[in-house]
N, C-alpha and C positions, 0 to 999 in steps of 0.2 A: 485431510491430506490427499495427496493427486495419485498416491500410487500404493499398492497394496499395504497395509502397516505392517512395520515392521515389529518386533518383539519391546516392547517399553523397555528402557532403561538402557540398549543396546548402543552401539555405534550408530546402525545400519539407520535406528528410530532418531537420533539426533539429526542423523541427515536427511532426511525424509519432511522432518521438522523445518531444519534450516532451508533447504530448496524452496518448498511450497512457501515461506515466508519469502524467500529471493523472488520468487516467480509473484508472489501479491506485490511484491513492493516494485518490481519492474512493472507489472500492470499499471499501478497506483500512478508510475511517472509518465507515462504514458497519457493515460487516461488526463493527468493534469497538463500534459504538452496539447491534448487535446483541445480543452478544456481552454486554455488560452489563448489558440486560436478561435474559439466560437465567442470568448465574451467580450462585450462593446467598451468597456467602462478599462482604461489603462488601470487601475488598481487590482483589478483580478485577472487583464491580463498579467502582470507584474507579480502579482501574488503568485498566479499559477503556476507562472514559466519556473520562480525561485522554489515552488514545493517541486516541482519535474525534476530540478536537478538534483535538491534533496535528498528526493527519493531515489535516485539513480546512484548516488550517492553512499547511500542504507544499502543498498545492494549489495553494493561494489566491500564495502565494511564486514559485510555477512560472509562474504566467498571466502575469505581464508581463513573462518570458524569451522566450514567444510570442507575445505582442504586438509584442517587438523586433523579431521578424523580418516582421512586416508581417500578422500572421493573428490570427484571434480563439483563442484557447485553448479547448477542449470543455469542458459543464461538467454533466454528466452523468455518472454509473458506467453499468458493463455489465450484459449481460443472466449476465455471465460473474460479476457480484459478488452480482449476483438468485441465483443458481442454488449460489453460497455459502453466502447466507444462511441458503436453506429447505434446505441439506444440514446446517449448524448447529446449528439449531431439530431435526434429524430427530437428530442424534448428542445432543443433548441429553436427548430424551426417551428417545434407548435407553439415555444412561448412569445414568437413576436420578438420586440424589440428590448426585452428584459432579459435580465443575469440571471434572475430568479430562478428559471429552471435549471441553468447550469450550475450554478450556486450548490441548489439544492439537491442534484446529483453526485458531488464534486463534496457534501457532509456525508451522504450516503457511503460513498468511497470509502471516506475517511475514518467513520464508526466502521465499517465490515475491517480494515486492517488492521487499527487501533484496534478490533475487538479480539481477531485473530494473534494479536502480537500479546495482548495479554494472556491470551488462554495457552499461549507457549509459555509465558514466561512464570505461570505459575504450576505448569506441569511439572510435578516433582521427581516423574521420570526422565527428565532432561538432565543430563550432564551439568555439572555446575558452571562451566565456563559456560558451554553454548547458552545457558538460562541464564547468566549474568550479560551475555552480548546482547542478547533480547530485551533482558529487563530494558539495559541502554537505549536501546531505538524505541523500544513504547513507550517509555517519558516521552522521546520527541514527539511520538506519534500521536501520543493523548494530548500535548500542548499544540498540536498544528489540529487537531481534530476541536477542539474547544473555540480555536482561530476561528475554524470554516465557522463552528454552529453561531459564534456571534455573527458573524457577519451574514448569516440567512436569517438569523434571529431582527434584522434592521432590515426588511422586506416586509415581514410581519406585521 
């Protein structure tokens, strides 16, 4: 989490929880808006563009989880999805004319969130709502992460 932890089981820790998930998953749409500007092949720009909004999406679904608990929801990415982007843009140009690095960047993403969205969702210190809003979005998250890894899995 991005900010001192809070006491488990508290409000203060559900929100702390939900944010840092707001802020990966605002990254996440980002990084794939990115992401489909850099790749060649209309299918993964397509693909990408429709995960960006998804993911914007998840966000926006998350905020009035934190709202319940009496706090504003962040609404911002990181310096952490900054420093994504322009690593991206760099595997981009060193891979030439292939998706491949982007691709395979863009699984990367996908497991670090999907892994983050689990390890919320089965912290037993979460409040039951905020851990069943979660559970929600990492279904999606481990079904669009399974997506990416075939489709880097067909570079192979």
């Amino acid at each position: 989490m991005t900010e001192t932890p809070a006491a488990p089981g508290t409000d203060d820790y559900a929100v702390q929880w939900l944010n840092t998930l707001i802020v990966s998953t605002l990254d996440s749409a980002d990084n794939f808006e990115k992401a489909a500007g850099l790749a060649r092949n209309p299918r993964f720009q397509g693909l990408f563009k429709d995960r960006a909004e998804s993911r914007r999406k998840l966000a926006e679904d998350l905020k009035p989880e934190v709202r319940s608990f009496g706090a504003e929801p962040w609404a911002k990415g990181s310096f952490r999805g900054l420093a994504q982007r322009t690593f991206l843009e760099v595997r981009d140009r060193i891979g030439g004319k292939s998706d491949k690095p982007v691709i395979e960047a863009m699984e990367r993403e996908d497991d670090f969130i999907a892994n983050q969205f689990a390890e919320a969702a089965h912290d037993e210190q979460l409040p039951e709502q905020a851990r069943q809003a979660v559970e929600r979005a990492q279904q999606t998250l481990q079904a669009d992460h399974d997506e990416i890894r075939a489709i880097r899995d067909e570079f192979d």
